[in-house]
N, C-alpha and C positions, 0 to 999 in steps of 0.2 A: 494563436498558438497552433502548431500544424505539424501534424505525424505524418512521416513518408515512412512503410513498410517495405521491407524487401524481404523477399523469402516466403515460402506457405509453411505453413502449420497453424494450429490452433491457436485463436488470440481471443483479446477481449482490450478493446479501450473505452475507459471512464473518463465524460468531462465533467467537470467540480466546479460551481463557484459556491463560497461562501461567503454572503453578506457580512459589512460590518458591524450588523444590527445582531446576528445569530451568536449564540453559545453552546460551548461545546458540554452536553447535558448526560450522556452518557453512550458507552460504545459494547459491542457485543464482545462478551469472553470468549469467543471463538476463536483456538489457535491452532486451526488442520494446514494451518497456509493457504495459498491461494490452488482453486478449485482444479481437479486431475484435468476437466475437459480442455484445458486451456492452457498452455505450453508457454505463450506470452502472454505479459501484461504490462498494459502502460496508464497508469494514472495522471491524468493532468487538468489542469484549470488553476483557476486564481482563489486560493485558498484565504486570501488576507489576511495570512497569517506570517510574520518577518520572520524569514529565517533566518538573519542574521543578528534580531535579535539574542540577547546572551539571559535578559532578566522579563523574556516573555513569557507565563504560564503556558499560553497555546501551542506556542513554538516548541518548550520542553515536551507537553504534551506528544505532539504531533510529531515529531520526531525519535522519542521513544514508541509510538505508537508504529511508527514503519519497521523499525528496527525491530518490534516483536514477532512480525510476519516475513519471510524470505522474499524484500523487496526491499528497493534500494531509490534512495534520494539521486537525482545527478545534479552537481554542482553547479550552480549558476551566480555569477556576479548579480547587483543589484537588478531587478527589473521591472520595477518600478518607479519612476520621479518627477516629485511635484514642489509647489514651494509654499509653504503655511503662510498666514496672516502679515508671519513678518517679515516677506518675501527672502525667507529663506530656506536654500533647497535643500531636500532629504531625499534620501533613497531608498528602498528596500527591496526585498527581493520574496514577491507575492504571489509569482505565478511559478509553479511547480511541475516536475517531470517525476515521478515513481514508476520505477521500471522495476521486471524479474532479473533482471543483471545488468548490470553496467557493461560489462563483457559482448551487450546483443549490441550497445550504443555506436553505429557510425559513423554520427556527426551531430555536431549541436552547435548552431548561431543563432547570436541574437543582435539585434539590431545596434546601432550604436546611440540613437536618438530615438526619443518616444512615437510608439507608432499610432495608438489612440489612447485616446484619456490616461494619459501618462504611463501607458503598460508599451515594453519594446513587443517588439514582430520576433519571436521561437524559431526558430524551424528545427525538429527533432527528426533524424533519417534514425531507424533503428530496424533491425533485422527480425523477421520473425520465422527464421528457423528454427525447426523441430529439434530444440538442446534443452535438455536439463542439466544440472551437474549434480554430480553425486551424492555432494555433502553440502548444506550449507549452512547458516550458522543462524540462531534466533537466540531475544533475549527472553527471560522466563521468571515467573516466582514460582519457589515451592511451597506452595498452598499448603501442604499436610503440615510443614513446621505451625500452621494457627489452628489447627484443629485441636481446642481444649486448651488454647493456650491464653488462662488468664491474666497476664501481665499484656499482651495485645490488645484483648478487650478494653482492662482499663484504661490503657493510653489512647485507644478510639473516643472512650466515654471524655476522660480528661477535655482531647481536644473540641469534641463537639458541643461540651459544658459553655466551652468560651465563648462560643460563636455569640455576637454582638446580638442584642434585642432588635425587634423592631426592623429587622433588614431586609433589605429586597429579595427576592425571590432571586437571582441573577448572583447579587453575592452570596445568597445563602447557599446557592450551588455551588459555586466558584470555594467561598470555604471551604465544603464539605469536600470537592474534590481533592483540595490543598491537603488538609488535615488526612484523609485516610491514605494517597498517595507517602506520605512523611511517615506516620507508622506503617504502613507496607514496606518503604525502604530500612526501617531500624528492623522489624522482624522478619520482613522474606524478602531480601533488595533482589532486586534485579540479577541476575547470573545468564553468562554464556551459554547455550547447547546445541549441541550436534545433531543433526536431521541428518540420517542418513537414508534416500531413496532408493526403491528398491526397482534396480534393473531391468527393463522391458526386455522383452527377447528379441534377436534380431530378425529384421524380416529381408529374405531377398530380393531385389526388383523384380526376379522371373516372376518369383511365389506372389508377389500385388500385382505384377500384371495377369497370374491368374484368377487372383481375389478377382478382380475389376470385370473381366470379362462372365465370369459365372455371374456378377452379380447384373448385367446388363442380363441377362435372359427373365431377372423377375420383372421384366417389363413387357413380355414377349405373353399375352393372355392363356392359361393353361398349355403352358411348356412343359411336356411331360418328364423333360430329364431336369426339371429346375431342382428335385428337390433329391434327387441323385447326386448334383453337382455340388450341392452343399458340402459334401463332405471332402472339397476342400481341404474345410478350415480343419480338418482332421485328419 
């Protein structure tokens, strides 16, 4: 998988793989979005997780999990395939692109035939100029509807009564995440919301080619007018 950048501004790329052995055990409630210092973002590797599945936990998961942060899946046909025991072929689609806009995307190929161990050859061109947009949109629960809300609890207590004796540690996670996912959707489901960010001021090319140059003099040892010149930014 391979990222071709054009443009400067702040970035940040993550590569991911997740073994077919690993489970998804818990993730952090933090929803500020992704971090000021970083303008772009591009997530990718081989998640093993099919997103074309329709009755995968992970895949639900992992897809409501992007949607909750101002970041975006790019769609890709299968990319993955191999052929089971009874040599017959399947496909899926393993290796992932999550980007800060779809909008930065310009161009995305993949191969037509398997490039190693049954995964195709990516190539992702994506732009990493200095854009945000204004508004953009996250999914959300409103937490305060369970604060003191005993008909939630019970329906928590209900489901986690059931969970099966004797169970591996793997399903016992995998319930528990099922079970409280199911009552968070009947008491605080999922909802749209509006991020709206707030406006950087514009800066002029003259006014950063004076930034630039004052700040070449803090290299210059005891330069008397360095800290005259500070005032610039003022």
């Amino acid at each position: 998988m391979i990222v071709r950048g054009v443009g400067r501004g702040g970035r940040i790329t993550v590569y991911v793989y997740k073994s077919l052995c690993s489970k998804i055990v818990a993730t952090s409630e933090i929803r500020d979005g992704t971090s000021p210092e970083y303008s772009s973002v591009v997530v990718t590797g081989d998640f093993n997780c099919d997103m074309l599945s329709t009755t995968s936990f992970e895949s639900k998961y992992l897809s409501d999990l992007i949607k909750s942060y101002p970041l975006q899946l790019v769609s890709s046909p299968a990319t993955h395939h191999a052929v089971n025991r009874d040599r017959v072929r399947f496909h899926r689609w393993l290796d992932l692109y999550i980007v800060h806009s779809l909008n930065a995307v310009i161009n995305y190929v993949k191969s037509d035939v398997p490039f190693t161990y049954g995964h195709g050859r990516i190539d992702l061109t994506i732009s990493f100029a200095r854009y945000r947009t204004s508004e953009y949109k996250i999914l959300d629960r409103n937490l305060s509807r369970l604060v003191g809300n005993v008909s939630f609890l019970d329906d928590v207590k209900r489901g986690l009564n059931s969970l099966p004796e004797n169970s591996e540690l793997n399903n016992m996670v995998s319930y528990f995440n099922t079970t409280s996912t199911a009552s968070l959707d009947r008491f605080a489901p999922l909802h749209p919301i509006t991020i709206t960010a707030c406006r950087k001021p514009c800066v002029p090319p003259a006014f950063r080619a004076a930034i630039k140059n004052r700040d070449q003099f803090s290299f210059i040892p005891s330069f008397p007018l360095y800290h005259c010149l500070c005032s610039v930014n003022h």
